[in-house]
N, C-alpha and C positions, 0 to 999 in steps of 0.2 A: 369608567374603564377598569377591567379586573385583568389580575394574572394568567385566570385562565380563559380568558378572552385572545388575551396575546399567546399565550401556550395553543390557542383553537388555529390562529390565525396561522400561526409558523407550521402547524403541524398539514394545515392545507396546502401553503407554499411547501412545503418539504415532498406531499406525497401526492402532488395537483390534482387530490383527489378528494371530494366531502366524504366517501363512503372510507376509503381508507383512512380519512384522518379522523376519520368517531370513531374507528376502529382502534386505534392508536391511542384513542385518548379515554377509550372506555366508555364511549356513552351513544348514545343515539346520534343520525344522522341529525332527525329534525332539531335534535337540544344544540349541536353544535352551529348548526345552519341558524337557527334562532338568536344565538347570541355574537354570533358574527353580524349579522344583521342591526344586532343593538346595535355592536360596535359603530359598524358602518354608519347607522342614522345621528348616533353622539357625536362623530366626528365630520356627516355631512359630507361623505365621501366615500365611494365607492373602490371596494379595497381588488376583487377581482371579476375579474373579466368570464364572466357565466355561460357565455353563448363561445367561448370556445373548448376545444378536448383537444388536450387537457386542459384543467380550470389553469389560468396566467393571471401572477396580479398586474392588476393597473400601473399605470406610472407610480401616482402617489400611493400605491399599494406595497410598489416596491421599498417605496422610503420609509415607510411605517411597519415593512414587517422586519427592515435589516433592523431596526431601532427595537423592538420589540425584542427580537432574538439577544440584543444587549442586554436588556431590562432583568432577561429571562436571566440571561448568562447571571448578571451582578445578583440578581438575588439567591441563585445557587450557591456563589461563595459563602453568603453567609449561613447557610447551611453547612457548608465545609469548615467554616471556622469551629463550629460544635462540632463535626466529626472529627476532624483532625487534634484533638483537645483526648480522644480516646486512642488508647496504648493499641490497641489490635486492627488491622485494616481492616477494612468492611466495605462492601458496596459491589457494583456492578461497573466492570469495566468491557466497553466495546472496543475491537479493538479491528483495523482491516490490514490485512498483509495479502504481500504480492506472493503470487505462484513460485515465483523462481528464490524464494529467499523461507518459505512455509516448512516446507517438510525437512527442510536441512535444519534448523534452527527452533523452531515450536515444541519438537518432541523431547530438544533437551531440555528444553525451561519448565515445562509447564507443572512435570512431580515438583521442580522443587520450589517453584514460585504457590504451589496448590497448597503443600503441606508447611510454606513457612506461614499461610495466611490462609487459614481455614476457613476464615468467612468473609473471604474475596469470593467473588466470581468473574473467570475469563470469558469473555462470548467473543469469538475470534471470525470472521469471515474471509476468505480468501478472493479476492477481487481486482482486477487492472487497478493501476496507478489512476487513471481518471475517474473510476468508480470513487475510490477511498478518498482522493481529494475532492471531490463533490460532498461525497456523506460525511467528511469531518467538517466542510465549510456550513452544512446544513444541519449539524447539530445529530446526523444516526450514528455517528461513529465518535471515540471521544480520540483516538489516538490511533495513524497508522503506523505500519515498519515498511520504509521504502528506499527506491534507489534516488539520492539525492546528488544534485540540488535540484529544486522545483521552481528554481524563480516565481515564486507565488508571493505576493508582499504580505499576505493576509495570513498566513502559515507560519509557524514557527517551526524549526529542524532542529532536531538535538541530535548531529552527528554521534554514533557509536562503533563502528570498526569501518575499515577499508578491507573489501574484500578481493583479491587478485583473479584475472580471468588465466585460464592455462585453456591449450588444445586437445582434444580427445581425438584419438587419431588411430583408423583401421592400420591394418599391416599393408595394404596397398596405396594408403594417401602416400601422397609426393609428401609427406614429413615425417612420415614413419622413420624415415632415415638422420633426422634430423637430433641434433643432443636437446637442442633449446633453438628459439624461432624467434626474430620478428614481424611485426604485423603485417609486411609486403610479402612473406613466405603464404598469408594466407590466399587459398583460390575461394573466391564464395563458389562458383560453379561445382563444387566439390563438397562444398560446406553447409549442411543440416542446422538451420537456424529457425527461431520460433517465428509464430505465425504475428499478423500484425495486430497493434493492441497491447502488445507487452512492449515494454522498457526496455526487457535486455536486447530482444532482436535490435531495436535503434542504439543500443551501445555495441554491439559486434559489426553492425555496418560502420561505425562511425573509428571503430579498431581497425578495418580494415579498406577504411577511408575509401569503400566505395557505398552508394545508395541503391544501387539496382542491381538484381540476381536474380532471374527468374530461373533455371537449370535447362535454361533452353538446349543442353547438349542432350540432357536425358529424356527417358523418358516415363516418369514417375517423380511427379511433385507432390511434397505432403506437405502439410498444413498443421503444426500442432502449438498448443500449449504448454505442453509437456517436458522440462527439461530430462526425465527420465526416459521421455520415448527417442529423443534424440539422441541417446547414448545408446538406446537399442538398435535405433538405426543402424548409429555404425557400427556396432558389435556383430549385427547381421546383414548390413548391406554397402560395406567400407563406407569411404570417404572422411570427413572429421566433424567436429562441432566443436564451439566453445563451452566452458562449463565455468561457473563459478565456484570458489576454490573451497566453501563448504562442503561440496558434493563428495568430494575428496574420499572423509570422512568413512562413507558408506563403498567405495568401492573395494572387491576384491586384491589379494595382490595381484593376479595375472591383468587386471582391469587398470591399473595402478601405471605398468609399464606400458601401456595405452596413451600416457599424460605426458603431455610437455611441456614445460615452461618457457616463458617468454621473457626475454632480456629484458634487465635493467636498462630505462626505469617500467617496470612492470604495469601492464593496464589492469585499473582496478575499478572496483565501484564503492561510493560511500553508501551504505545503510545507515539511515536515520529512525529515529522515532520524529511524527512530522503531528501536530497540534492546530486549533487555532491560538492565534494570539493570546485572547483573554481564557485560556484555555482552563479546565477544570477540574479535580478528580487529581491535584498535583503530586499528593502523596501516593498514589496507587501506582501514577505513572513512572513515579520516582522509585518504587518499588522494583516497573518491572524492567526500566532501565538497568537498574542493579543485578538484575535476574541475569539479563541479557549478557551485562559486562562480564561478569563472571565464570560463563560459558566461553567464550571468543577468546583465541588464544593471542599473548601478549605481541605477537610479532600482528594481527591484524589491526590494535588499535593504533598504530602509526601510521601516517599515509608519508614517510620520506620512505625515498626508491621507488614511488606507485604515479602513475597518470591517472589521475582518476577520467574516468571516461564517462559524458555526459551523456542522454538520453535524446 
């Protein structure tokens, strides 16, 4: 049994695919199929299931590749013991962030996280919460930034601010009139919320403690991902949305008197960086931990006065 036997094996389980995981691993289909094969005949057991699409591993496929990907993990650190032993960061960091947390936050980090560590590299994807927790448990991803907590046992979170939700609000919604709001002031039937699959849409239902809206009074339902399209919305077609309280940031002033606040104690979200357990790469993440704190202003890393609101 070799390293990269178990490196072939995890990389099929990851991508249930032969052709994609030779691809992934640099080498031909048949060289990788061949020595999965060894495998399978030293251990006298048949690791995945062939005759279905996509390739699944077997029962005891499943036990030997979670075991494997441990193998893999432990012998990465010590890899990391030498690198961490050198003054300069280095290496390749994967990392997945949600949509609604990306474009508010990314573009302040990234000059100064770039030029305090020139021979880092960020590979950053933007993906659902269920994408990113999939590819950190499977080894594509070393680190996400999400809205927590994930009750995932197998995850580690390193809580880093509490972000507050406020109301973005036409001149004709029923709050325009309003100084500050809470959560019963909001109508969903009025209210531009993202489509499903995202995180915050189930934290704004969950703010406004109801689960169902279809806009059955109107008539024009949209569908987006986009916390930016949902502010154009209302800019161009009333009604309100919720926004989280980075956005802030980039709005106009006349966009500004647009926003409401919501009474103490204020709904808010935790952003974490979320790992696995035995997770990797500590000093990089430590790094952009740091990056992150640095940016985020003192009143969002406390969460007294905030409900955090779960997903």
């Amino acid at each position: 049994m070799t390293l990269v036997q178990l490196e072939y094996i995890v990389a099929v389980d990851t991508h249930r695919s032969f052709v994609l995981a030779a691809r992934q691993c640099f080498v031909t289909q048949p060289t990788l199929s061949m020595q999965i094969q060894k495998l399978e005949e030293m251990l006298d057991a048949k690791l995945f299931d062939r005759s279905r699409q996509p390739i699944v591993p077997t029962e005891i496929g499943e036990k030997v590749i979670a075991q494997a990907r441990t193998v893999l993990t432990e012998n990465q650190k010590i890899r990391e013991l030498v690198v961490d032993r050198k003054k300069e960061l280095s290496g390749e960091l994967k990392i997945g962030i949600i949509p609604t947390v990306s474009p508010y936050l990314l573009p302040k980090i990234i000059h100064g996280f770039v030029e305090k560590y020139p021979l880092a590299k960020l590979v950053v994807w933007e993906k659902t919460t269920e994408e990113i927790i999939r590819q950190i448990k499977s080894g594509l991803l070393d680190c996400g930034l999400l809205s927590t907590p994930l009750h995932e046992n197998n995850l580690i979170e390193i809580p880093l601010f509490y972000e507050n939700f406020v109301a973005y609000v036409s001149e004709n919604s029923v709050l325009a009139d309003k100084k500050s709001i809470v959560p019963k002031d909001i109508d969903l039937d009025e209210t531009w919320i993202l489509n499903e699959g995202h995180c915050m849409r189930d934290q704004v239902l969950n703010i406004c403690q109801r689960k169902n809206s279809t806009k059955s009074s109107q008539q024009f339902e949209y569908n987006t991902g986009s916390i930016e399209t949902l502010k154009r919305m209302v800019d161009q077609n009333n009604g309100a949305t919720i926004l989280p309280e980075l956005v802030l940031e980039d709005l106009t002033a006349e966009q500004l008197k647009r926003v409401r606040y919501f009474q103490s104690p204020e709904p808010a979200r935790e952003i974490s960086l979320v790992t696995q357990k035995s997770f990797l790469k500590r000093k990089m993440i430590g790094a952009l931990q740091k990056e992150i704190l640095a940016f985020i202003p003192q009143k969002m890393l406390d969460e007294k006065q905030k409900e955090v609101v779960e997903k």
